[in-house]
ZANU-180016 format. One line per 10 residues: number of its first residue (from 1); their letters; for each residue x, y, z of C-alpha. Coordinates in Angstrom, 1 decimal. Layout:
N
NUM> a> X:Y:Z ~ ...
//
This chain:
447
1> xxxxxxxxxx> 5.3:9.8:13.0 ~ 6.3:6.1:13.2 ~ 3.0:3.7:13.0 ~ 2.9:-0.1:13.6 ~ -0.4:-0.6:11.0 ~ -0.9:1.8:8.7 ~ 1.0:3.1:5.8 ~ 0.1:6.1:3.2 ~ -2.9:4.0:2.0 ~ -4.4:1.9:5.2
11> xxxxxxxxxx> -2.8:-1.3:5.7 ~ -1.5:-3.1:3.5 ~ 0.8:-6.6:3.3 ~ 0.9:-10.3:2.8 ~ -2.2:-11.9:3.1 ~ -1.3:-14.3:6.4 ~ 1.9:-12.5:7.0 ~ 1.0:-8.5:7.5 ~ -2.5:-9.2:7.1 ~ -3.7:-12.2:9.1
21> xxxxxxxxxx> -7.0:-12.8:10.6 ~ -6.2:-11.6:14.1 ~ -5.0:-8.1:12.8 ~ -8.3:-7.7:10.7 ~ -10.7:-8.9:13.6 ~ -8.9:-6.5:15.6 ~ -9.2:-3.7:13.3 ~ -12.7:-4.0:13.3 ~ -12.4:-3.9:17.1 ~ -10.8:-1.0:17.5
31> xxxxxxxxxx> -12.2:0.8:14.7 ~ -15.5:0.2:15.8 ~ -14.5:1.3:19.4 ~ -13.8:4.4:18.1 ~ -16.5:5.5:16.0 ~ -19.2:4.4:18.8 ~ -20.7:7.8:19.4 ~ -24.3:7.6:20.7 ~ -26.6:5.2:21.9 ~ -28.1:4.2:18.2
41> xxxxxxxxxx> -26.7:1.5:16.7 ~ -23.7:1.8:14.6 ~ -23.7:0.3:11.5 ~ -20.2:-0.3:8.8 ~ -20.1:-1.1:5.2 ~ -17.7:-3.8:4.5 ~ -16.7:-3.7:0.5 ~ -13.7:-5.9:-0.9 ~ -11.8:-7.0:-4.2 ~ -11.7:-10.1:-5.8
51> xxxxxxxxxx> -8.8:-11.8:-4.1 ~ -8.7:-15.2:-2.3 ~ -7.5:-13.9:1.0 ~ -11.0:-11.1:0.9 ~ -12.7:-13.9:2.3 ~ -10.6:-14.7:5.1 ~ -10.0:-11.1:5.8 ~ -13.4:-9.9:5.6 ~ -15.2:-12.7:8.0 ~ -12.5:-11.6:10.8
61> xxxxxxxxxx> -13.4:-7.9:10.1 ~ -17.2:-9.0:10.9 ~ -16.0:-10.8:14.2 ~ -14.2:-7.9:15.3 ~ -16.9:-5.3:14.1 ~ -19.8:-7.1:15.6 ~ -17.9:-8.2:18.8 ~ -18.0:-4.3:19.5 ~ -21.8:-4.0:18.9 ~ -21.8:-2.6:15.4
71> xxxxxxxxxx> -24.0:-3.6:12.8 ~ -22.2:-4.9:9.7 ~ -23.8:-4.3:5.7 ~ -21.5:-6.8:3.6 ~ -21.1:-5.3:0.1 ~ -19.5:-8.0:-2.0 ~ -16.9:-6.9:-5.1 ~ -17.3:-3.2:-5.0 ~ -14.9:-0.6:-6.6 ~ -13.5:1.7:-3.6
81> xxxxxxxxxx> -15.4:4.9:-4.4 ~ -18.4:2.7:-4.0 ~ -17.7:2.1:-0.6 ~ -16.9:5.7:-0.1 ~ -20.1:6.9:-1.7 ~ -22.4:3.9:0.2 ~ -20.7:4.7:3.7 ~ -22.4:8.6:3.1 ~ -25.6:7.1:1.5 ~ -26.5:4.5:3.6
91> xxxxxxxxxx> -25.5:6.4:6.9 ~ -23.1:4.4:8.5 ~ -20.4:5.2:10.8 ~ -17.6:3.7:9.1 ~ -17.0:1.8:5.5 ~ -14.4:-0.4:4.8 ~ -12.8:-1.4:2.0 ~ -10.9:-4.7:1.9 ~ -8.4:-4.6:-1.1 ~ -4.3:-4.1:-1.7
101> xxxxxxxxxx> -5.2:-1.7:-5.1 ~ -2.7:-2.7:-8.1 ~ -0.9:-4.8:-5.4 ~ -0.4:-8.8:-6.5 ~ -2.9:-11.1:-5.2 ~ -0.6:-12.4:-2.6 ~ -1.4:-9.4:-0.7 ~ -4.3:-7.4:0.7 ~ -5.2:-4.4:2.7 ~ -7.7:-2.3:4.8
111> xxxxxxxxxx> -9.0:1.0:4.1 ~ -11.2:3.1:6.2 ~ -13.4:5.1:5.6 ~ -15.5:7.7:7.9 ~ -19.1:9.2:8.1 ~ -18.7:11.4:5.7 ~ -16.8:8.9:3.0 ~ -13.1:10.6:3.4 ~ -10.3:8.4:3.9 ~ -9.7:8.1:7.7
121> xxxxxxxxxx> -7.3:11.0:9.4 ~ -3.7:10.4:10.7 ~ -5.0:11.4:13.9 ~ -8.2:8.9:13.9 ~ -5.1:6.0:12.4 ~ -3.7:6.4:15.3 ~ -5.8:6.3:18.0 ~ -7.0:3.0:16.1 ~ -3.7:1.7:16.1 ~ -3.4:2.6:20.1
131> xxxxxxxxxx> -6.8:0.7:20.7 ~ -5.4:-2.1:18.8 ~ -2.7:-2.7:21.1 ~ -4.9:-2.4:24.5 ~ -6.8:-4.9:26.0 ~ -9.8:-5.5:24.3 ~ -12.2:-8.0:26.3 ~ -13.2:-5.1:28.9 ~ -14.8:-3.0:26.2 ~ -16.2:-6.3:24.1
141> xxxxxxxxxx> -20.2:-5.3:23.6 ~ -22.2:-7.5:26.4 ~ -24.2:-10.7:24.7 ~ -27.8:-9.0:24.0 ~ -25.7:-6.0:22.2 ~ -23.8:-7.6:19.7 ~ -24.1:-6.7:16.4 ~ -25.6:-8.4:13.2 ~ -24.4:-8.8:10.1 ~ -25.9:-9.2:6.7
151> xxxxxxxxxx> -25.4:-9.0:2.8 ~ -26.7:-6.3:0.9 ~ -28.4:-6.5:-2.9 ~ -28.8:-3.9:-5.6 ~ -25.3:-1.6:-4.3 ~ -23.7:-2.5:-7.8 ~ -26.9:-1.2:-9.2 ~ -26.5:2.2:-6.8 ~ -22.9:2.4:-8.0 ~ -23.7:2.8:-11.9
161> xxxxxxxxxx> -26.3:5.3:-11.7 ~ -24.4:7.2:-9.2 ~ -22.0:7.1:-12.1 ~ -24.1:7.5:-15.1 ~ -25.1:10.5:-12.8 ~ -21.9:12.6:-12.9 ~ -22.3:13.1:-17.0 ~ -24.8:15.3:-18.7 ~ -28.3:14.3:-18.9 ~ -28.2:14.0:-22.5
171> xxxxxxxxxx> -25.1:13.3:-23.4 ~ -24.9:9.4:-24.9 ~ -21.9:7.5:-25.2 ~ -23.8:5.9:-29.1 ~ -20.9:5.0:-31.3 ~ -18.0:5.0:-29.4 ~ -16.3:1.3:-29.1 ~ -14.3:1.3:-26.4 ~ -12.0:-1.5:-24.9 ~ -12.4:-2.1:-20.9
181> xxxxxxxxxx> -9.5:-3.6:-18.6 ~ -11.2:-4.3:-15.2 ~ -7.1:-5.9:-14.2 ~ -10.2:-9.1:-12.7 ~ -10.6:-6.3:-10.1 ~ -13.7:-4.9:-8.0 ~ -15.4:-3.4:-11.0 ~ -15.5:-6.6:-13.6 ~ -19.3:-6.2:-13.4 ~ -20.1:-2.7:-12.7
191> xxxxxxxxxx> -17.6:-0.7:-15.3 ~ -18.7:-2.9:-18.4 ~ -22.4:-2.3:-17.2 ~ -22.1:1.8:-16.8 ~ -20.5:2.0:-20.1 ~ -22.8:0.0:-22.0 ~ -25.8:1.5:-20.5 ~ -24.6:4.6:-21.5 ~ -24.8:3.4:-25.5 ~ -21.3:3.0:-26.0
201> xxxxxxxxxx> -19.4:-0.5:-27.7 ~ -17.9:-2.4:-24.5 ~ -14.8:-5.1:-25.6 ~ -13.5:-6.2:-21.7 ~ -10.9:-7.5:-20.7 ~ -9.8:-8.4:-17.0 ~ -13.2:-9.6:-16.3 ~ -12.9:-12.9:-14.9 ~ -11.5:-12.7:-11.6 ~ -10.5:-16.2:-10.3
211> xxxxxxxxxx> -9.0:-14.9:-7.0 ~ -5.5:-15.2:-8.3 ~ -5.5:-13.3:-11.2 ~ -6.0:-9.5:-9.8 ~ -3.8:-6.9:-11.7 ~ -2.1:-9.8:-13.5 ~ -1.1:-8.7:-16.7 ~ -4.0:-6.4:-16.7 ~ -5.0:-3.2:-15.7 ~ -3.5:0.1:-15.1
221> xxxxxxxxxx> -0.7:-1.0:-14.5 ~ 0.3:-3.1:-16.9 ~ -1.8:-1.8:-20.2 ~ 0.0:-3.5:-22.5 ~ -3.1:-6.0:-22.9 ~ -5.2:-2.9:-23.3 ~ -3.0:-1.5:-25.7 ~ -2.8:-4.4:-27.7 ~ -7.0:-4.7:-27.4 ~ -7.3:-1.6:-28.7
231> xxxxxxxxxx> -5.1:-2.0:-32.1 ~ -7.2:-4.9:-32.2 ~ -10.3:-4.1:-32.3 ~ -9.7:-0.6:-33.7 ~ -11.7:0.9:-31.0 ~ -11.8:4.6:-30.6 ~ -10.3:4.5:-26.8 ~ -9.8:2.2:-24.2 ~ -10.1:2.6:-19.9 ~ -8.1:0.6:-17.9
241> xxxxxxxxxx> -8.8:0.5:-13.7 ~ -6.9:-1.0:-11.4 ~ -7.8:-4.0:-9.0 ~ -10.0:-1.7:-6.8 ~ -10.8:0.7:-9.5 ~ -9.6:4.2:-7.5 ~ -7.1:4.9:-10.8 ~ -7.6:5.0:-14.6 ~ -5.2:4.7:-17.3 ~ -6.1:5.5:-21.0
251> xxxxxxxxxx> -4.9:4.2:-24.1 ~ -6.1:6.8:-27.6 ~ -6.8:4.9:-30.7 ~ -3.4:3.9:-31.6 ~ -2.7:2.2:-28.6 ~ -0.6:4.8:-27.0 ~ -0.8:5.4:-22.9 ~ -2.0:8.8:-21.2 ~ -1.3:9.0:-17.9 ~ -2.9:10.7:-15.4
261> xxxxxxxxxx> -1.3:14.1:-15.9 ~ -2.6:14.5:-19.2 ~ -6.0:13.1:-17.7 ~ -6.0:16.2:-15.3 ~ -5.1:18.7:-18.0 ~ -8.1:17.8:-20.2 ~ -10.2:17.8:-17.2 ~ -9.1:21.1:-16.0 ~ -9.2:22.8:-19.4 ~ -12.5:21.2:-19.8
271> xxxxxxxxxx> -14.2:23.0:-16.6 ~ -12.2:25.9:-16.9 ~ -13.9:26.3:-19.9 ~ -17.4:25.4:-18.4 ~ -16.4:27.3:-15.4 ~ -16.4:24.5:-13.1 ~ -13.1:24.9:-11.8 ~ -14.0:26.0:-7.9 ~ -10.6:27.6:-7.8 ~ -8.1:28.0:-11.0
281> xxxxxxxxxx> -6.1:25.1:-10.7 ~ -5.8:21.6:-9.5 ~ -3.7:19.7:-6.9 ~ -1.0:16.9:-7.8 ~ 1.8:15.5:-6.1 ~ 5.7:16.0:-6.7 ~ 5.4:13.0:-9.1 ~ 3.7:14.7:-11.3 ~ 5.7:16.3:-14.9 ~ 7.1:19.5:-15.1
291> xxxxxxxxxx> 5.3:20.1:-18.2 ~ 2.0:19.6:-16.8 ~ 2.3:22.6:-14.3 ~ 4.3:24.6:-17.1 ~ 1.2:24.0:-19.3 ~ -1.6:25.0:-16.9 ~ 0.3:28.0:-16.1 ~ 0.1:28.9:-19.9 ~ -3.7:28.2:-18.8 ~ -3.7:30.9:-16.0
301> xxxxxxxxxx> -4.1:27.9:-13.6 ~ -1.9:26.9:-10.9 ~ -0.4:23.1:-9.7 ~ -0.5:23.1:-5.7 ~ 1.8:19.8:-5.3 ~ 1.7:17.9:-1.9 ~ 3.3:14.2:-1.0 ~ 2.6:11.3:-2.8 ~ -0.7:9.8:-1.9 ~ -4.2:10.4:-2.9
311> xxxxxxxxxx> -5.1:11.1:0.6 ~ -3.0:13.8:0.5 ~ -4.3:15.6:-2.5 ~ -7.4:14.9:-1.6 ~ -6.5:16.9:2.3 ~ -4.8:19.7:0.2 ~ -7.6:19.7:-2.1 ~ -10.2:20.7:1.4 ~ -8.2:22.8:2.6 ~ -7.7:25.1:-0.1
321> xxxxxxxxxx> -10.9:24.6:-2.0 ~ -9.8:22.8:-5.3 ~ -12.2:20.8:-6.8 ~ -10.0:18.7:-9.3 ~ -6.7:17.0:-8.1 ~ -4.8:13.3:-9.3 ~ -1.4:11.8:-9.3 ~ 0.1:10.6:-12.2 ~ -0.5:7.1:-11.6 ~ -4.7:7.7:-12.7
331> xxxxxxxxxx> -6.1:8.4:-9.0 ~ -8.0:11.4:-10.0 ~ -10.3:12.9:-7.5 ~ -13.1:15.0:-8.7 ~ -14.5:16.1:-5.4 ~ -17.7:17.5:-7.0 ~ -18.9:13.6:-7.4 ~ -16.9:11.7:-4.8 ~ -14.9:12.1:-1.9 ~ -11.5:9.8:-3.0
341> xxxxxxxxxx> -10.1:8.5:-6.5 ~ -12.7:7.1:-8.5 ~ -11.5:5.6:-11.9 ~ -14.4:5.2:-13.8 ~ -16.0:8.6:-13.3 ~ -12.6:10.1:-14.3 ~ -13.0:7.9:-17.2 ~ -16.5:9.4:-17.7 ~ -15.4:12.7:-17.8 ~ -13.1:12.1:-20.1
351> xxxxxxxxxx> -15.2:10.5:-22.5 ~ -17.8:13.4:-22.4 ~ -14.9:15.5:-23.4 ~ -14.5:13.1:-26.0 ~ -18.0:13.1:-27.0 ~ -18.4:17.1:-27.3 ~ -14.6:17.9:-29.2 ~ -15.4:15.2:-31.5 ~ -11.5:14.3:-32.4 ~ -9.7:11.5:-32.4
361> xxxxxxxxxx> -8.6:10.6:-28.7 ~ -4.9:10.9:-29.4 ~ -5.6:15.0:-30.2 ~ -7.8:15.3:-26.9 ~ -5.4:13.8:-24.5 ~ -2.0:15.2:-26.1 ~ -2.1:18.3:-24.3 ~ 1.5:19.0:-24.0 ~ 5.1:16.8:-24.5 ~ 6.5:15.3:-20.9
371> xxxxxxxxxx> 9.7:15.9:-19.5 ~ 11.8:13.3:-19.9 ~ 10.9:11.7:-16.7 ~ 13.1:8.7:-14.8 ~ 12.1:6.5:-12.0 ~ 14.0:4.3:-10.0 ~ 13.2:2.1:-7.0 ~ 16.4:1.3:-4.5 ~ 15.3:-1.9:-2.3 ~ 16.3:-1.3:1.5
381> xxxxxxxxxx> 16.5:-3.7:4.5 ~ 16.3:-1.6:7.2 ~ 17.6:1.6:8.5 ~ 17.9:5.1:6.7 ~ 20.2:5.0:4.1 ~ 18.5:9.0:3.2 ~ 20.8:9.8:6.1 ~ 23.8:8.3:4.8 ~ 26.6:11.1:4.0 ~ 27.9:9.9:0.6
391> xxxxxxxxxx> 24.0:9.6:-0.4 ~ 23.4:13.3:1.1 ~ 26.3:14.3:-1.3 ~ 25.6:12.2:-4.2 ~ 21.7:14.2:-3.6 ~ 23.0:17.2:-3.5 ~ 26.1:16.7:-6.5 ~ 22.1:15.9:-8.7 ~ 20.4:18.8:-7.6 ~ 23.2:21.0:-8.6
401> xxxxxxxxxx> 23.2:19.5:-11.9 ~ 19.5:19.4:-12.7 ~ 19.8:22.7:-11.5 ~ 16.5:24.9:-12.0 ~ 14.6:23.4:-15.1 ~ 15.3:20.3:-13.3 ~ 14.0:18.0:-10.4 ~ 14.6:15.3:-8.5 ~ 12.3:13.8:-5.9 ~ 13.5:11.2:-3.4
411> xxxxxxxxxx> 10.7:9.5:-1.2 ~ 10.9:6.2:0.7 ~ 7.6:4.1:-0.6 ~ 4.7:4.4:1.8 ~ 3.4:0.8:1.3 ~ 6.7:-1.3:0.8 ~ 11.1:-1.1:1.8 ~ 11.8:0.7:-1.3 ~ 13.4:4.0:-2.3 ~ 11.8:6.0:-5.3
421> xxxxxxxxxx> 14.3:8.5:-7.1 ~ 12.8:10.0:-9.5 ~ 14.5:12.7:-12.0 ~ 13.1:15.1:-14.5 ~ 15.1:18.0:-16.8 ~ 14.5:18.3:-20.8 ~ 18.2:16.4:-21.5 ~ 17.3:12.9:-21.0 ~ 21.1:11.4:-20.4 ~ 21.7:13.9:-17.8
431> xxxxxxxxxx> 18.9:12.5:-16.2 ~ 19.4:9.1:-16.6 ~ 23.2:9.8:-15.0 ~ 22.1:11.7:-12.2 ~ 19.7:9.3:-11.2 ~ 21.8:6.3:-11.6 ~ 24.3:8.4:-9.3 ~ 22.2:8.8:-6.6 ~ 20.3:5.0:-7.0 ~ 24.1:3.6:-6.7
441> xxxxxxx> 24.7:5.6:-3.8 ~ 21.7:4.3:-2.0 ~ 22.2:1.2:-3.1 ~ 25.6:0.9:-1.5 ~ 24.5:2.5:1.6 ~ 21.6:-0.1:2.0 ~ 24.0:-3.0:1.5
//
């Protein structure tokens, strides 16, 4: 299904290019059209990150939103999940979040969520997208019915205890110094504040958003900073978010990355043990490293892959009744506490782990040796250079050489004119060959 608006993730672009100030006011027009059910009056959350354009972007939402008749809470710097969580909590109709995740400043995004805090259907996308294209001003709300809007207090307050909430009642993090990348994101004030309240040694970093410097050398993904922190200040661990906090990256006390498949294995080994696990096994996407589903299968647990996209774990996750589910990137969705990625209660679990194995954090999070892994991004214009015969061939002419210990996943990017091709088998150069192959094959097609 081709659609005008939303990618795999909302919408995201340019700030003033994709993203201008009439295509947020009429988001919020549309959306709110379509979640009017009733006569009581319907209320949004609106959340955002820390960029410049959130401002622009969020004002225009409340224009379009209240233009509708729907009441509008404004939530300030929030991390996603905090959005998804105060959408249930605070009974609205619809939450919002206004942020482009570990995009660049330069661009922003919209994310929707519904009622119940999930990540807004394809269906429900496009019928938004088909209200955004109609004629609005008959269905504008008439002047004694439009809405109101005003700022909420206290939510960053709601946010930590909901995630102080999802550990132990008597487990303390007393001890444990632990270095903090925020990437000057949505959680610079609540992440450092859960974690210290929770006893632990906070040194952040990323914490002083200026609305330019989002994901800028910081953050999950680019934890070199956090790396280097960590060998610093000898801490036993550090946490790094991205700019809207829905993903975690950890580095172990010698400054080495985990990623989020060995996040999910010491999760799902953890509740396995505790029987927590609501079926034996976890979701991921076809990113995610052949060794990871070789070693929960040594666990008795299976690896139900889907397509890239948290949404689509998360779908996969409730329909087959899995309770633990992540991509590799460090969205890990643990659907006992929230109802999308949530970075810092990943991060929580984690350290609980931590906390009860008493080890060093390079043993806990070394749970088996990757595949020699290889991504590649091909930049297209336009067309479908997939469909290209010499790239079907050169696809193919891989495949057969990877052959069955192997893989090779192909996807066009959701949120930008890029191929990934990504190639996995335990002999590294035949890897890195077969992959080459195929990115010069695109390449050449794109041209």
């Amino acid at each position: 299904m081709t659609r005008k608006y939303f990618g795999t993730d909302g919408i995201r672009g340019r700030a003033n290019g994709k993203i201008t100030p009439e295509v947020a006011m009429r988001v919020g027009q549309a959306a709110g059209l379509a979640y009017q059910n009733g006569e009581h009056r319907h209320r949004v959350v609106i959340g955002k990150d820390t960029r410049l354009s959130g401002y622009m972007i969020e004002y225009a939402m409340v224009a379009g939103f209240t233009s509708v008749g729907m009441d509008v809470l404004l939530l300030g710097p929030v991390p996603t999940p905090a959005v998804a969580m105060l959408t249930r909590s605070m009974r609205c109709d619809l939450g919002v979040m206004i942020s482009a995740s570990h995009n660049p400043f330069e661009d922003n995004g919209i994310k929707l969520f519904g009622p119940d805090g999930y990540k807004l259907s394809d269906e429900v996308e496009a019928k938004i997208e088909t209200l955004m294209d109609l004629e609005i001003a008959p269905r504008l709300a008439k002047s004694r019915d439009l809405g109101r809007a005003k700022r909420i207090e206290s939510v960053q307050a709601r946010y930590i205890e909901y995630a102080k909430r999802t550990l132990p009642r008597n487990l303390s993090l007393d001890g444990l110094r632990i270095v903090l990348d925020c990437a000057n994101g949505a959680a610079y004030k609540v992440a450092p504040e859960a974690l210290w309240e929770l006893g632990a040694e906070v040194f952040s970093i990323g914490v002083e958003p200026d609305g330019f410097n989002i994901n800028h050398e910081v953050g999950s993904t680019a934890p070199e900073a956090l790396a280097r922190k960590v060998r610093e200040m000898r801490a036993d661990i550090g946490v790094a978010l991205d700019g809207d906090a829905d993903r975690v990256l950890i580095a172990d006390e010698k400054g080495h990355i985990v990623d989020g498949d060995q996040l999910m294995a010491v999760v799902a080994e953890s509740w396995r043990a505790d029987g927590r696990l609501a079926k034996p096994g976890i979701v991921a996407t076809i990113m995610s490293n052949l060794a990871l589903e070789r070693y929960l299968g040594g666990l008795g647990l299976a690896l139900e892959r889907t397509a890239v996209g948290d949404r689509y774990v998360l779908e996969r996750m409730r329909e087959l009744g899995y309770n633990l589910g992540g991509e590799q990137s460090g969205h890990i969705i643990l659907s006992d506490y929230a109802t999308t990625g949530d970075g810092l209660v990943a991060a929580l679990q984690l350290l609980a782990v931590v906390r009860r194995e008493n080890k060093p954090v390079s043993e806990i999070c070394h749970r088996f040796e990757p595949l020699p892994q290889i991504l590649r991004s091909v930049r297209y214009k336009d067309g479908r250079p997939l469909e290209r015969a010499p790239v079907i061939a050169a696809v193919a002419a891989a495949e057969n050489e990877l052959g069955k210990n192997g893989r090779l996943v192909i996807r066009p990017s959701g949120t930008e004119p890029v191929i990934r091709v990504m190639g996995e088998a335990e002999d590294r150069a035949l890897v890195e060959r077969v992959v080459n192959e195929v990115c010069e094959a695109l390449t050449e097609a794109a041209a």
